[in-house]
C-alpha positions in Angstrom: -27.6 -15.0 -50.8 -26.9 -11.7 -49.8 -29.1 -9.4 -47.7 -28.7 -5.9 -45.8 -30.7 -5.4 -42.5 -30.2 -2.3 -40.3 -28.7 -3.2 -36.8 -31.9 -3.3 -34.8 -33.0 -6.2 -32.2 -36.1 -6.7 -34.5 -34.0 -7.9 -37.4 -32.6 -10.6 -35.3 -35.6 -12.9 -36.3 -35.7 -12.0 -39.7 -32.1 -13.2 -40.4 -33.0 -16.5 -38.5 -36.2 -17.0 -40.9 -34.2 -15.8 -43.9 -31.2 -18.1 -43.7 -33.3 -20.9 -42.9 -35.3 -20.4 -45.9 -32.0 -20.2 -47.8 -30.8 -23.8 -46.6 -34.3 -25.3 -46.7 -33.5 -26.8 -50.2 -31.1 -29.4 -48.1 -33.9 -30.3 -46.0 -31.8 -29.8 -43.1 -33.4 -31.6 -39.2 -35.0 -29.7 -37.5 -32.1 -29.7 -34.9 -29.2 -28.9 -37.9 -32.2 -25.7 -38.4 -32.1 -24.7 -35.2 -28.5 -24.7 -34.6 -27.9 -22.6 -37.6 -30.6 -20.1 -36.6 -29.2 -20.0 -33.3 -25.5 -19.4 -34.2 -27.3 -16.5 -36.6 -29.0 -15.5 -34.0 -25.8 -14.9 -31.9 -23.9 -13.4 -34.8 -26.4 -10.5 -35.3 -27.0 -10.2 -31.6 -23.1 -9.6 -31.4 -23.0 -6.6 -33.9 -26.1 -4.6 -32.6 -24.8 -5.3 -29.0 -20.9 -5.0 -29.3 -20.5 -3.6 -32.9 -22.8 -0.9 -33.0 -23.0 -0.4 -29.2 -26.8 -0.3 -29.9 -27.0 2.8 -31.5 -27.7 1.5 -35.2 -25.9 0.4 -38.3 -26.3 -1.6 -41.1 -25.9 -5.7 -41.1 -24.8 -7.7 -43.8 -25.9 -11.4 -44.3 -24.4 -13.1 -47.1 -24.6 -16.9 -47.6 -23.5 -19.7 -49.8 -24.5 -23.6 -50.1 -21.4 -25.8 -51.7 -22.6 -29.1 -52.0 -24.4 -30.0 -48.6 -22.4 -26.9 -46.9 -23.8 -23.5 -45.5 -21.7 -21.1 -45.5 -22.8 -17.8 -43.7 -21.0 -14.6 -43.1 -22.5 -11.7 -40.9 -20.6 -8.7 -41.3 -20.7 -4.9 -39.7 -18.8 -1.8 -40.2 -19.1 -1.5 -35.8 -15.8 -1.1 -33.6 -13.6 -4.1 -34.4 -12.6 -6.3 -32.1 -9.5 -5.7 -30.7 -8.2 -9.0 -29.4 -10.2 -12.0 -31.2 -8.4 -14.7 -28.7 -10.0 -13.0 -26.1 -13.2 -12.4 -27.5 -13.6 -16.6 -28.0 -13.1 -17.0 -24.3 -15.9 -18.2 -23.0 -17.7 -16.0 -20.7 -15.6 -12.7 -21.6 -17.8 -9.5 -22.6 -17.5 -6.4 -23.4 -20.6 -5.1 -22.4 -21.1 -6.6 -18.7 -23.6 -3.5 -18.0 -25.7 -5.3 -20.0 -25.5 -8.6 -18.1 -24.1 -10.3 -21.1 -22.9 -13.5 -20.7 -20.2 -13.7 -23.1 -21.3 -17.3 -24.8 -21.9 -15.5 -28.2 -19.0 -17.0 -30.1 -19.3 -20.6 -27.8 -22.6 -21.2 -28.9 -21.9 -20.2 -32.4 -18.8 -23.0 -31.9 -21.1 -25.3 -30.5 -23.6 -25.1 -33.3 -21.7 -25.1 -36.5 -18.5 -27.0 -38.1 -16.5 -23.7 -38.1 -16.3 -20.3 -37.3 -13.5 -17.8 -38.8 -13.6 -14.3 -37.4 -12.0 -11.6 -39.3 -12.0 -7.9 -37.9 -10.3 -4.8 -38.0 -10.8 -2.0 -35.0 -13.1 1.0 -36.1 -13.6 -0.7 -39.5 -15.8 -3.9 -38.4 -16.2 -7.5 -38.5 -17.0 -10.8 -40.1 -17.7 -14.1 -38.6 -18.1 -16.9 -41.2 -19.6 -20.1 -39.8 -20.1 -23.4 -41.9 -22.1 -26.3 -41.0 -22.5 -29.7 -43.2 -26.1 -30.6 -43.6 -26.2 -34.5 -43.1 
C-alpha cells in the first residue's frame, strides 16, 4: 500500500480508516485495530505538528503485510529530528506552546511490536512500526 495525503489535521482520520482497511484481510481484534490506528494516528499527528510546524506538506503512508505482520511507514520531508534518543523520551516536545505532551512515540511503543525511526535534519523522517496480528 502506498498512499500520499497532504499534512493537514483532517487527513489524520483518513490514514487511521485507510490502514485499517489495508490490515482488515487479517481480521485483526478490535483492540490489535485500535492500537494500530492509534500508533497511525500519532505518527501523522507528529509530522503535521513537529514536521511541518503546521504549515503544510505532503505525508506518505506506505504499508506492507508479511505473513500476519503490518508493517507501516509514515514519512515527511518536515525538519528532521535532531536528536532521536531524545525525541523517545517520554514526555519531551518540541512544541510545548502547543501543550503537547510528548507521548507521541510512547504510545506508538506501547501499541506496536516495533518502531524504527530514521531521520535526517531539513530532509525528514520515517517511523516504521510493525505489529503481529494474533
Amino acid at each position: 500500500m502506498q498512499i500520499t495525503f497532504a499534512a493537514k489535521s483532517e487527513n489524520e482520520g483518513f490514514a487511521r480508516t485507510a490502514v485499517a482497511a489495508f490490515v482488515s484481510s487479517l481480521d485483526p481484534t478490535i483492540e490489535e485495530l485500535a492500537d494500530i490506528k492509534t500508533a497511525v494516528s500519532e505518527a501523522v499527528t507528529n509530522c503535521i505538528i513537529h514536521g511541518y510546524n503546521q504549515r503544510g506538506g505532503t505525508i506518505w503512508m506506505e504499508g506492507t503485510l508479511t505473513g500476519r505482520k503490518l508493517r507501516v511507514s509514515i514519512i515527511d520531508e518536515g525538519r528532521g529530528i535532531k536528536d532521536i534518543k531524545q525525541a523517545l523520551e517520554p514526555l519531551f516536545t518540541t512544541r510545548p506552546d502547543l501543550e503537547r505532551s510528548g507521548m507521541g512515540f510512547s504510545f506508538m511503543e506501547a501499541f506496536m511490536d516495533t518502531v524504527e525511526v530514521e531521520s535526517t535534519p531539513g530532509k525528514g523522517t520515517r517511523v516504521s512500526m510493525e505489529k503481529e496480528i494474533r
